[in-house]
C-alpha positions as CSV (number, residue, x, y, z in Angstrom):
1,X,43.8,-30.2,11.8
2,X,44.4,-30.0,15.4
3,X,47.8,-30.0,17.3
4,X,46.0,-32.2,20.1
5,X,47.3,-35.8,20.2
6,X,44.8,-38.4,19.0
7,X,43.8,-40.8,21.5
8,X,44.6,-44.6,21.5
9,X,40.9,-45.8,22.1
10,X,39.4,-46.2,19.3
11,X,36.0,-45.6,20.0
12,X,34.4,-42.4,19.5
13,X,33.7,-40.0,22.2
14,X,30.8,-37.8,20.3
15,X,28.5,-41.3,19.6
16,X,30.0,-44.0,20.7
17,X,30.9,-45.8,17.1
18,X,33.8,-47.8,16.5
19,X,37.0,-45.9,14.8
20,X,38.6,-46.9,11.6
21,X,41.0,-43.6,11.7
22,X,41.5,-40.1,12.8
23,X,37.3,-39.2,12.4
24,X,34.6,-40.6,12.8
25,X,32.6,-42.3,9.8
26,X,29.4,-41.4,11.2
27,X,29.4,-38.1,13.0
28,X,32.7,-37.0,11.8
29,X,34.6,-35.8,15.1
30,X,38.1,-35.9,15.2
31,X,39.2,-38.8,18.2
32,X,41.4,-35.9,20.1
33,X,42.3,-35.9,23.5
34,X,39.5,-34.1,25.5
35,X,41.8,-31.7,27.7
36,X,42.9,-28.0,26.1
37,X,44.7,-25.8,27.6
38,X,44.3,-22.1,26.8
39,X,46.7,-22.1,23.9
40,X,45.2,-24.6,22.1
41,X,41.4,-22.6,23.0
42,X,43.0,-19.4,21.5
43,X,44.5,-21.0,18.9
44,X,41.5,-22.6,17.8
45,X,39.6,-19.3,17.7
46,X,41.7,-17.7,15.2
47,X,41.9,-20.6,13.2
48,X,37.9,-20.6,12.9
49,X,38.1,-16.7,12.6
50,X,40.2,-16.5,9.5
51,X,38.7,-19.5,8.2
52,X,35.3,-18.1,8.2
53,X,37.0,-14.7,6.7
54,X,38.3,-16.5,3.7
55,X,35.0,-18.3,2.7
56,X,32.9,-15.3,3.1
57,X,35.6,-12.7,0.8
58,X,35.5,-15.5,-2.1
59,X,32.3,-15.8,-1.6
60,X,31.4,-12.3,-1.7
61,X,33.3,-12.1,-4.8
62,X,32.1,-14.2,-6.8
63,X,28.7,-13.2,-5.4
64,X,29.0,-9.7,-6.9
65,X,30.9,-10.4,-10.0
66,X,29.5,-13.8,-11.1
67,X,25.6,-13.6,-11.2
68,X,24.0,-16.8,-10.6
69,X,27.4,-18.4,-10.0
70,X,27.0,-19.7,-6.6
71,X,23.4,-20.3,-7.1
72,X,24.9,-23.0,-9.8
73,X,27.4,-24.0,-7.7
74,X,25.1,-24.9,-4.7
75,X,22.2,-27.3,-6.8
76,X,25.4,-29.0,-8.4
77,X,26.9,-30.3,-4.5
78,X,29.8,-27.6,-4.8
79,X,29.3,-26.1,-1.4
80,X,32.5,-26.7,0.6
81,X,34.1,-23.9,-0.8
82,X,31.6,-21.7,-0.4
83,X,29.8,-19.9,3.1
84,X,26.2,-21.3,3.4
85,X,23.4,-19.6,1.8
86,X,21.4,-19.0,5.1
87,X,24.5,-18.1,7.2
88,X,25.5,-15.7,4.4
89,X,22.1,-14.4,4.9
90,X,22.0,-13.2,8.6
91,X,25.5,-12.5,8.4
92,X,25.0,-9.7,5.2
93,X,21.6,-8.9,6.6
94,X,22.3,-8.4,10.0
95,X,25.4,-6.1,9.3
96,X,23.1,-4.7,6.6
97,X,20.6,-3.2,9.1
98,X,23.1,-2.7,11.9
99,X,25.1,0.0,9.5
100,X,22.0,1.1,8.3
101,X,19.8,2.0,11.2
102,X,22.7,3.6,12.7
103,X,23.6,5.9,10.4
104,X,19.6,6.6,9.3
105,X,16.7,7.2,11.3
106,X,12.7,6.9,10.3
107,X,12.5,11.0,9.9
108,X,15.3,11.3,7.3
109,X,13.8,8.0,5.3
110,X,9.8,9.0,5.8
111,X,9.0,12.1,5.7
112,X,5.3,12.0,5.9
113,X,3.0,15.0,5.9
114,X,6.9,17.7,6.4
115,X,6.6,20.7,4.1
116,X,9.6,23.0,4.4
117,X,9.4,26.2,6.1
118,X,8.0,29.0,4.0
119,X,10.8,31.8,4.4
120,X,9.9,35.5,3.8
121,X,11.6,38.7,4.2
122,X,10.6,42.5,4.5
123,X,9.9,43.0,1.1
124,X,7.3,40.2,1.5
125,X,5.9,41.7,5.1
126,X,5.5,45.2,3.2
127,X,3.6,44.0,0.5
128,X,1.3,41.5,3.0
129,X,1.0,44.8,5.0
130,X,-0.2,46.9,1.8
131,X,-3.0,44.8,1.2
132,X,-4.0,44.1,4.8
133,X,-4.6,47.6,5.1
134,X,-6.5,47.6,1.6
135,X,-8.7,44.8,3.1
136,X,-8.9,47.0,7.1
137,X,-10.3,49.7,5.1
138,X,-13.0,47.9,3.3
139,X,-14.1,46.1,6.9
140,X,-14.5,49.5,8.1
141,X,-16.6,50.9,5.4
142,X,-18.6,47.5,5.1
143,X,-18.8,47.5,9.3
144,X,-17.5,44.0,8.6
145,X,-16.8,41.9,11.9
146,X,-13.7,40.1,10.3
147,X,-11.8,44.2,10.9
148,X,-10.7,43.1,14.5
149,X,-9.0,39.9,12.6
150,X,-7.1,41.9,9.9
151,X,-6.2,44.4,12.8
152,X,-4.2,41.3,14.3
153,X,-2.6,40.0,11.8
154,X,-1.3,43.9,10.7
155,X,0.1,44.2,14.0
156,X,1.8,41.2,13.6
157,X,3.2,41.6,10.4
158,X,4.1,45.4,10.9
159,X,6.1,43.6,14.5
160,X,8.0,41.4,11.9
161,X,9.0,44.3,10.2
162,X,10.3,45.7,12.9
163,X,12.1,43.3,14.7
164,X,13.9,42.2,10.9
165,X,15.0,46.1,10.6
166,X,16.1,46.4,13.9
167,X,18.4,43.3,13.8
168,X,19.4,43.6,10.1
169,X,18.8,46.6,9.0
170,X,16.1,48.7,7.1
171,X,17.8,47.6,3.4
172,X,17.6,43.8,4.0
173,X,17.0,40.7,1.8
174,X,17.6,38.2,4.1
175,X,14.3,35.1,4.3
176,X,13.3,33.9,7.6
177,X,10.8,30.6,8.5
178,X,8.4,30.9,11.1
179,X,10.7,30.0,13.8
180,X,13.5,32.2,12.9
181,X,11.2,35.1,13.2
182,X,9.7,34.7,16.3
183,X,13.0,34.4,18.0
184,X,14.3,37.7,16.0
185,X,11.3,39.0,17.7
186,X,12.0,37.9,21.2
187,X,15.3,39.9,20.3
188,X,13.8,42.6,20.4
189,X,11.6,42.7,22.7
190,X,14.5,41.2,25.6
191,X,13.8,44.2,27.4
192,X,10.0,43.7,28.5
193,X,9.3,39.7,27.1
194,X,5.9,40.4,28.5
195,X,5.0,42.3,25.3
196,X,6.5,39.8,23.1
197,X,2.7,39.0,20.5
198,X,1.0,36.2,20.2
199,X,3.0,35.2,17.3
200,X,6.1,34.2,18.8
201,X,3.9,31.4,21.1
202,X,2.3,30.3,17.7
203,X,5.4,29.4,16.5
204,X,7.1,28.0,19.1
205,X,4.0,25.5,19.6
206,X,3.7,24.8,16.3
207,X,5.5,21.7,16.5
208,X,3.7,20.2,18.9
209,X,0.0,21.4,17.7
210,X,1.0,20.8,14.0
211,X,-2.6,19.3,12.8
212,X,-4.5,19.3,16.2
213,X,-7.5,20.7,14.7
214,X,-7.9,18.3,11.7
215,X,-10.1,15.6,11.4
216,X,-7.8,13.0,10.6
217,X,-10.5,10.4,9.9
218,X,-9.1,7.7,13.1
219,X,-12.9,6.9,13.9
220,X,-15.6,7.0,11.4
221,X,-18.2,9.4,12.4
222,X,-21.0,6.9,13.8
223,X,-17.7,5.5,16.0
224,X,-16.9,9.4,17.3
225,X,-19.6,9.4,20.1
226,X,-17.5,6.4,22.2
227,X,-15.8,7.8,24.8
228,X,-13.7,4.5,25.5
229,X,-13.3,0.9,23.7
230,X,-15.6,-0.4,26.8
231,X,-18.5,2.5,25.9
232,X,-18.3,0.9,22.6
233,X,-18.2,-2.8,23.6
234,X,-21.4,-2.0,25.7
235,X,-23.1,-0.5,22.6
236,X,-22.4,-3.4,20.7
237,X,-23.5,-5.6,23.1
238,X,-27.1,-4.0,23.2
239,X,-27.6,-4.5,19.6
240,X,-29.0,-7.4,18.0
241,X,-26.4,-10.2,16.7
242,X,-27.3,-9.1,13.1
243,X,-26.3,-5.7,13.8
244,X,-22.9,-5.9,15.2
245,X,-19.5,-5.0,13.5
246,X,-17.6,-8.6,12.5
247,X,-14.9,-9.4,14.9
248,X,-11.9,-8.0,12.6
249,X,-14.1,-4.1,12.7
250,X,-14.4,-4.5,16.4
251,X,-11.3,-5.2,17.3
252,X,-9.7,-2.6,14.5
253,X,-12.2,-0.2,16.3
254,X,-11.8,-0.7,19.6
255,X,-8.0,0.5,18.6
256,X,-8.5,3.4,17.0
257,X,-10.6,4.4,19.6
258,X,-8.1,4.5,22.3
259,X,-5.3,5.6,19.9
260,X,-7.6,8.6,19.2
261,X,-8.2,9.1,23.5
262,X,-4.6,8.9,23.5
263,X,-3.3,11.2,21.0
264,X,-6.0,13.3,20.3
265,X,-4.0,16.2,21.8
266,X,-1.1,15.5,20.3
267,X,-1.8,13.6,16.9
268,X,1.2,14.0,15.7
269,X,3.2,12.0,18.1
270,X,1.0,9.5,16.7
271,X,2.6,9.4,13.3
272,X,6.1,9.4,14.9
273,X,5.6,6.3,16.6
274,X,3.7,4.8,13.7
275,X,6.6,5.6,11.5
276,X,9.6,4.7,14.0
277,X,7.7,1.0,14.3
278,X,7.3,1.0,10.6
279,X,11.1,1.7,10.1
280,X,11.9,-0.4,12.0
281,X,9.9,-3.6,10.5
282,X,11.8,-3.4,7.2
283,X,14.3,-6.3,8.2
284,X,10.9,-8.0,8.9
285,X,9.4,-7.4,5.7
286,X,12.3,-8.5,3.6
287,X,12.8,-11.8,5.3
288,X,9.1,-12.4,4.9
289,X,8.9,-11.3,1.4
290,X,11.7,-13.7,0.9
291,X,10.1,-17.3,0.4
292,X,7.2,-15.2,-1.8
293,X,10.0,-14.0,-4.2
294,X,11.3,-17.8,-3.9
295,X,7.6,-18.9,-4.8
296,X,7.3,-16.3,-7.9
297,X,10.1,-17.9,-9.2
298,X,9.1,-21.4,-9.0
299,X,5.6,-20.5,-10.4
300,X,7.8,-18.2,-13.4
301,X,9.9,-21.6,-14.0
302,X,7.2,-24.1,-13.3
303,X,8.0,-26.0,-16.4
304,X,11.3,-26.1,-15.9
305,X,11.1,-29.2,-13.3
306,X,14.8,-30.0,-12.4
307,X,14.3,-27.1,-10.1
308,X,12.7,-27.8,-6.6
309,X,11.6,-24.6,-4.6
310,X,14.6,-25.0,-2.4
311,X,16.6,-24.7,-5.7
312,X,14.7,-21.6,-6.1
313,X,15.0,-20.2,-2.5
314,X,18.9,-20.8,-2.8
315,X,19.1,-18.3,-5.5
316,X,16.6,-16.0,-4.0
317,X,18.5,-16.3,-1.1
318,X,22.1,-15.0,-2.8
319,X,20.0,-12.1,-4.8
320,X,19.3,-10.9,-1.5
321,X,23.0,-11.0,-0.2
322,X,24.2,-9.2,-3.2
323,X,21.4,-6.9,-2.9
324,X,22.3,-5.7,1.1
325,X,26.1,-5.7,0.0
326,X,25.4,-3.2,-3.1
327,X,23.3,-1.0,-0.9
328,X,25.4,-0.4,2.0
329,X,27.9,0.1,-0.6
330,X,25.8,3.4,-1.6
331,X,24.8,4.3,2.0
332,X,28.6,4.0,3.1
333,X,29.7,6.8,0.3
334,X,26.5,9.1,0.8
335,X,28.2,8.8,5.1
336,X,31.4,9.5,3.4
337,X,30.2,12.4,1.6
338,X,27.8,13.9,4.8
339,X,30.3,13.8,6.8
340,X,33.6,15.3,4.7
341,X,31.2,17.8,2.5
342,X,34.0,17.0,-0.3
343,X,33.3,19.1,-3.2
344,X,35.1,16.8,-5.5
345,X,33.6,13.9,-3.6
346,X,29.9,14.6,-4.6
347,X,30.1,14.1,-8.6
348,X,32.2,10.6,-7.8
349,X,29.1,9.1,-5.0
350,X,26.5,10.3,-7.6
351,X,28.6,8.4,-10.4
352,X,28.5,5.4,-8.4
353,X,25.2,5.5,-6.5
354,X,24.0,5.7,-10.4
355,X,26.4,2.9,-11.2
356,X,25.8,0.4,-8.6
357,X,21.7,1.2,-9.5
358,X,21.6,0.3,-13.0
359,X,23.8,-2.9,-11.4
360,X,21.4,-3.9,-9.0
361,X,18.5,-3.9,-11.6
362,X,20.6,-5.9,-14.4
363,X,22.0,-8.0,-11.4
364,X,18.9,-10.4,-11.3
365,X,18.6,-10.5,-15.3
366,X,22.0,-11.9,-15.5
367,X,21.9,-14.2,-12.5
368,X,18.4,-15.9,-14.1
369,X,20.4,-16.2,-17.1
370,X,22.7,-17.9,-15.4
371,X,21.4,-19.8,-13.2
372,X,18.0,-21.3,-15.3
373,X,20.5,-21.3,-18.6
374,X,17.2,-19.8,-20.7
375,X,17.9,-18.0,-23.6
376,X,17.3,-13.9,-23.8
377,X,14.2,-13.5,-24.8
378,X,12.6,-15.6,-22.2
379,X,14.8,-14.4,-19.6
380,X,13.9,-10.8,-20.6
381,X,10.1,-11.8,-20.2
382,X,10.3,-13.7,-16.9
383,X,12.4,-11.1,-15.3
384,X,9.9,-8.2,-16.3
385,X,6.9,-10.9,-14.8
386,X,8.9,-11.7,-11.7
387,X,9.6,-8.1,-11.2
388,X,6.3,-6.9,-11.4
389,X,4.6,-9.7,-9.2
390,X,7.4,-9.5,-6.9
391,X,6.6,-5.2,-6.5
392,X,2.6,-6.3,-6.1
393,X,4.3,-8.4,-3.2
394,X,5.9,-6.1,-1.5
395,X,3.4,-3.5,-1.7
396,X,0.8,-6.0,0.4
397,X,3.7,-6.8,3.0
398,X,4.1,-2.9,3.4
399,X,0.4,-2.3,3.7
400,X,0.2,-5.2,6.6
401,X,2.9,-4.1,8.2
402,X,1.7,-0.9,8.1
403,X,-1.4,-1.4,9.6
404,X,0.6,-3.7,12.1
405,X,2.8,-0.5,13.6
406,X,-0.8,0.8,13.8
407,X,-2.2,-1.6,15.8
408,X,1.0,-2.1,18.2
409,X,1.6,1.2,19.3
């Protein structure tokens, strides 16, 4: 209750209705004095704050401990005690993603097309270089053309050999990738950089070039010869009405056609965009895949007609809750972890990343038990069916989304 003193009119200020008391009967505002000062502005702040903070901790609680619980509590009018389903929702979700995208990023979630470095050292060189000079022989005697190829890549691997001998010593075990090496080599060659070999520009472009000269399938073949989306819309426009691509082709074309004018030096910046946007549409993709999981269940429990598919998108609604909570529960400890290197630390996150898992996936068993009040069996069954359908779900969402970071970039 406010410390403001109640006015003597008794009509409400809000709408106008006659008062029988303190509030209002029909919109419920307290018949208060309009003027605050400051105090009574910052008192009213913390006394919203710590409100809020005490529904949502006992409502987390019995969230994660009580299956179903709230679910039950909800369809039966016991809500006053309890944070709201849908502000519970952007509340956990929103902090969710927030810790989540700050302490991940799309290249340590997605790693698509990265194979690790190959390392080698100079017992590896010394055996390449025995049987390139097996194979330099053999061009020579056959007059082969391929000798002034082998020739190349023997001076470049005797150069590795070198450099690694030079730095480290002749008796040496230590592995290098491709990147390490060609700076050892610029090490040793400081002293004229003009004779540094073609290897060490190899590597330090690979990143860049990585799959520039692979057919990566953008444009079908017939679709190559366009030099521009308008090229294409003018072939199109020559050809009878029979003959043209639909309207979805055309304009999934006309895409890939400028996406491949764009990147077609640089094809991999393509798939870093692609991926960043995809990343980034998760939050997107759960809150969509929402009323679906919401629908599964109603279809699952269609006999079962005391439950309305709001009933249903309640409880989907604190699955999803508990779900974010659990998780950032595991990414918080893996942080934890990164970031002290703890030896002793590393068998306790495993223990409960493993823990908080096999929670998770006996989490919805127990809250359908719960909440539809079914016995074991059947709960057993519908929870493998509304797993399964929920996975085919989700795997359509991702693929449309997918082709959606596509299309956007």
């Amino acid at each position: 209750m406010s410390h403001l003193a109640e006015r003597k009119e008794k009509v409400c200020l809000n709408c106008n209705a006659e008062l029988y008391g303190r509030y209002c009967h029909k919109c419920g505002q307290e018949n208060l004095e309009p003027k605050e000062t400051i105090w009574h502005l910052v008192n009213h702040f913390f006394q919203d704050i710590t409100h809020f903070d005490g529904k949502f901790f006992s409502t987390v609680k019995y969230l994660l401990t009580k299956p179903g619980f709230l679910s039950v509590e909800y369809v039966k009018g016991r809500r006053a005690s309890y944070l709201n389903p849908i502000r519970m929702y952007v509340f956990t979700s929103a902090f969710f993603f927030l810790i989540f995208f700050s302490m991940s990023n799309a290249d340590s979630i997605m790693k698509l097309n990265e194979t690790p470095d190959k390392k080698e050292g100079i017992s590896d060189w010394q055996k390449q270089k025995v049987n390139l000079e097996k194979q330099l022989d053999k061009a020579r005697k056959d007059k082969d053309e391929d000798s002034v190829d082998v020739i190349e890549k023997l001076e470049i691997t005797n150069e590795k050999i070198s450099a690694a001998k030079r730095i480290y010593g002749d008796t040496s075990t230590r592995k290098f990738s491709e990147a390490e090496m060609a700076l050892l080599i610029v090490r040793k060659n400081m002293d004229s950089l003009e004779n540094v070999p073609a290897i060490v520009h190899k590597a330090m472009a690979k990143q860049d070039s990585a799959g520039a000269d692979r057919n990566y399938g953008f444009i079908d073949s017939d679709k190559k010869k366009y030099a521009s989306p308008e090229a294409y819309d003018s072939a199109e426009a020559k050809l009878s009405p029979g003959k043209r691509d639909g309207w979805l082709k055309r304009m999934i074309i006309r895409k890939l056609i400028a996406v491949n004018n764009e990147f077609k030096k640089d094809k991999r910046s393509f798939f870093e965009k692609t991926r960043e946007k995809f990343f980034h549409s998760f939050p997107k993709i759960l809150f969509i895949s929402l009323p679906f999981f919401a629908l599964i269940l109603q279809l699952v429990y269609i006999r079962r007609k005391q439950f309305y598919y709001t009933s249903h998108g309640i409880f989907a609604i604190h699955l999803y809750c508990a779900t974010f909570l659990l998780l950032l529960v595991i990414i918080l400890f893996a942080k934890l972890y990164k970031v002290t290197h703890w030896a002793w630390l590393q068998p306790v996150v495993v223990v409960i990343e493993v823990g908080i898992w096999i929670y998770i996936l006996v989490y919805l068993y127990k809250a359908m038990r719960k909440f539809y009040g079914q016995g074991r069996f059947k709960t057993i069954l519908k929870y493998l069916i509304v797993n399964f359908l929920a996975f085919i779900i989700d795997i359509i969402l991702l693929l449309i989304f997918v082709l959606i970071s596509v299309i956007s970039i």
